[in-house]
C-alpha positions as CSV (number, residue, x, y, z in Angstrom):
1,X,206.5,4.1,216.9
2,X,209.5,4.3,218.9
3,X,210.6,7.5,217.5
4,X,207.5,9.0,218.2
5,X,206.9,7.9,221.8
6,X,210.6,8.7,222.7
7,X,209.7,12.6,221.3
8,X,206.8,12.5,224.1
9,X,208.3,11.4,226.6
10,X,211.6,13.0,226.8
11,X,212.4,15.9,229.1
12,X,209.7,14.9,231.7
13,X,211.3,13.2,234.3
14,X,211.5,16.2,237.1
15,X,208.0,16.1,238.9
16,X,204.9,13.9,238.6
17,X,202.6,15.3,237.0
18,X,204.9,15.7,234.0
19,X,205.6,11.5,234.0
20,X,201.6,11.8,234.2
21,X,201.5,14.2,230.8
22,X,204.0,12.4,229.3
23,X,202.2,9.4,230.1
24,X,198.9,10.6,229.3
25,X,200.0,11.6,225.8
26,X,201.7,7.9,225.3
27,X,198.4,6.2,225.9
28,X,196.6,8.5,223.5
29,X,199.6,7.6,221.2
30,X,198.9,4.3,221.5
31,X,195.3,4.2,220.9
32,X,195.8,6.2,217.7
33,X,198.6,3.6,216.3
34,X,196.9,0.2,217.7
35,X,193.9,-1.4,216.2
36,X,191.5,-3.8,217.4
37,X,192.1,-2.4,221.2
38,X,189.4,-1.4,223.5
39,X,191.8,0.3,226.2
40,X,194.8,1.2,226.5
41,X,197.2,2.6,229.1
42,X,198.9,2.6,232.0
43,X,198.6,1.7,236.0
44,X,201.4,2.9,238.0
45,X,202.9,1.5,241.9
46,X,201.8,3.1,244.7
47,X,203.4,4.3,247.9
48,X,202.9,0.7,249.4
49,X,205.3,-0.7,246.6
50,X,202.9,-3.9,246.1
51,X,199.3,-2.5,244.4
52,X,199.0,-1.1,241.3
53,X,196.7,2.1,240.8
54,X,195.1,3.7,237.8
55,X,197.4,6.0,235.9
56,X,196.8,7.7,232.5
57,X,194.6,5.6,230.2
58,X,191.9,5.4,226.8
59,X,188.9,3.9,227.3
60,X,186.1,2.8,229.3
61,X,186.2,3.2,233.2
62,X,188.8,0.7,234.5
63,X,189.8,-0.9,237.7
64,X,191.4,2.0,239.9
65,X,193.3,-0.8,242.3
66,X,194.9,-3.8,241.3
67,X,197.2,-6.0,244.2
68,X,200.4,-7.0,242.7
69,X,200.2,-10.9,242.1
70,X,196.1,-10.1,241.1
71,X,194.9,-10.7,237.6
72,X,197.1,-10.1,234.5
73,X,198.6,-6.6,235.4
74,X,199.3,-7.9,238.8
75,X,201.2,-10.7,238.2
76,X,203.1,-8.6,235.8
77,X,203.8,-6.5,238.1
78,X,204.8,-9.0,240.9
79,X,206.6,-11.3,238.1
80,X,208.7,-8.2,236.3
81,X,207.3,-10.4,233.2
82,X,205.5,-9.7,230.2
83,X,202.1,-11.3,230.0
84,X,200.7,-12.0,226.9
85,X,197.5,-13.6,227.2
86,X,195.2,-14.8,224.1
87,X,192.4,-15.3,226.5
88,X,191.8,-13.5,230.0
89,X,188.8,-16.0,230.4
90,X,191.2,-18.9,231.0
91,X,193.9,-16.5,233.4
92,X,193.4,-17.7,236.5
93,X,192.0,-14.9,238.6
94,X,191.1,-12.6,235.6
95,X,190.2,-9.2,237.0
96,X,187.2,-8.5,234.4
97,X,186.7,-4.5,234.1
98,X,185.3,-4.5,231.1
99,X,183.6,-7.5,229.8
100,X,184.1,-7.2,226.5
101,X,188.4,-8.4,226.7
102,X,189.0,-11.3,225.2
103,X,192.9,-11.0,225.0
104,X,195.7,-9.0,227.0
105,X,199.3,-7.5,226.5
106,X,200.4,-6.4,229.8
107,X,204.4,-5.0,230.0
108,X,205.9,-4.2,233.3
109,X,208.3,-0.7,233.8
110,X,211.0,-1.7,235.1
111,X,213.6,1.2,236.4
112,X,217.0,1.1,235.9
113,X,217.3,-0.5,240.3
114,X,215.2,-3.6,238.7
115,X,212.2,-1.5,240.9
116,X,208.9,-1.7,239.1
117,X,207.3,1.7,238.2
118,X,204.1,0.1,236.8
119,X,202.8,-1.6,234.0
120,X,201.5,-0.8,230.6
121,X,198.1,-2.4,229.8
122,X,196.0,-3.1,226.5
123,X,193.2,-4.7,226.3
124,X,191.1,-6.4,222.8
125,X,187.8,-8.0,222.3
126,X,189.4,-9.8,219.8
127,X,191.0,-13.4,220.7
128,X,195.1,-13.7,220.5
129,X,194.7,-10.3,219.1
130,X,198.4,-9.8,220.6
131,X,201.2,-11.0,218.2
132,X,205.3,-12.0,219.4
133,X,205.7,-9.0,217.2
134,X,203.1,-6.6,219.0
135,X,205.5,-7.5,222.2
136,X,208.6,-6.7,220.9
137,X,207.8,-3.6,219.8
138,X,205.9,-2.3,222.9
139,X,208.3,-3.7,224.7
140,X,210.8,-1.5,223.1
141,X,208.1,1.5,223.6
142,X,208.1,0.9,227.0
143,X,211.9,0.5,227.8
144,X,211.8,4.3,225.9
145,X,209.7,5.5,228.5
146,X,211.5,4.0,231.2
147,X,214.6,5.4,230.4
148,X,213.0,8.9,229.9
149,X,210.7,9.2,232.9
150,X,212.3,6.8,235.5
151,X,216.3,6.7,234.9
């Protein structure tokens, strides 16, 4: 998986809208390798440094602006952490946009100055779908991307 994502990633890092193709191309990635997922992708910082907005994604519509320190993608954004949540119906302050979540993987990007770029977001009607092993290696996929598009 890593191998893949680092061969559509790479050599994007000049402009934007090529970290949005790159992007783009990861989430479709993504959707094709995980199972039992309902969306996938990615919302990146804005100007303000402290909200989240909708970047490249597969799925259903999504939220297009989420606060930093709001729902699961916020607080990983305003935490730097990983959240790995079994159920979103027990996160405090669960930002429902689709209904049919049950669990959550959310993995910050961190740049290289510790400043985050955004976070990576999948989504499963399925309970605890999300393993210690599904982290590790999107965590891995994710420092890949990092180190391509924001180093």
């Amino acid at each position: 998986m890593v191998t893949a994502v680092k061969a559509l990633v790479e050599g994007y890092h000049e402009s934007d809208l090529g970290r949005i193709g790159a992007l783009s191309n990861v989430a479709a990635y993504l959707n094709e390798q995980l199972d039992r997922i309902n969306w996938v992708g990615f919302y990146l910082t804005g100007e303000s440094g402290n909200l989240l907005l909708l970047g490249p994604f597969q799925g259903r519509v999504a939220c297009t602006e989420i606060p930093f320190g709001r729902g699961v993608c916020g607080v990983a954004a305003a935490t730097g952490r990983v959240q790995r949540i079994d159920d979103v119906h027990t996160f405090d302050g669960h930002i429902a946009c689709d209904s049919a979540s049950r669990s959550e993987l959310v993995i910050p990007l961190i740049d290289p100055r510790g400043v985050v770029r955004g976070v990576l977001d999948i989504d499963s009607p399925r309970l605890a779908r999300f393993t210690e092993e599904d982290e590790r290696r999107l965590v891995e996929v994710v420092s890949v991307v990092v180190a391509a598009l924001y180093s």
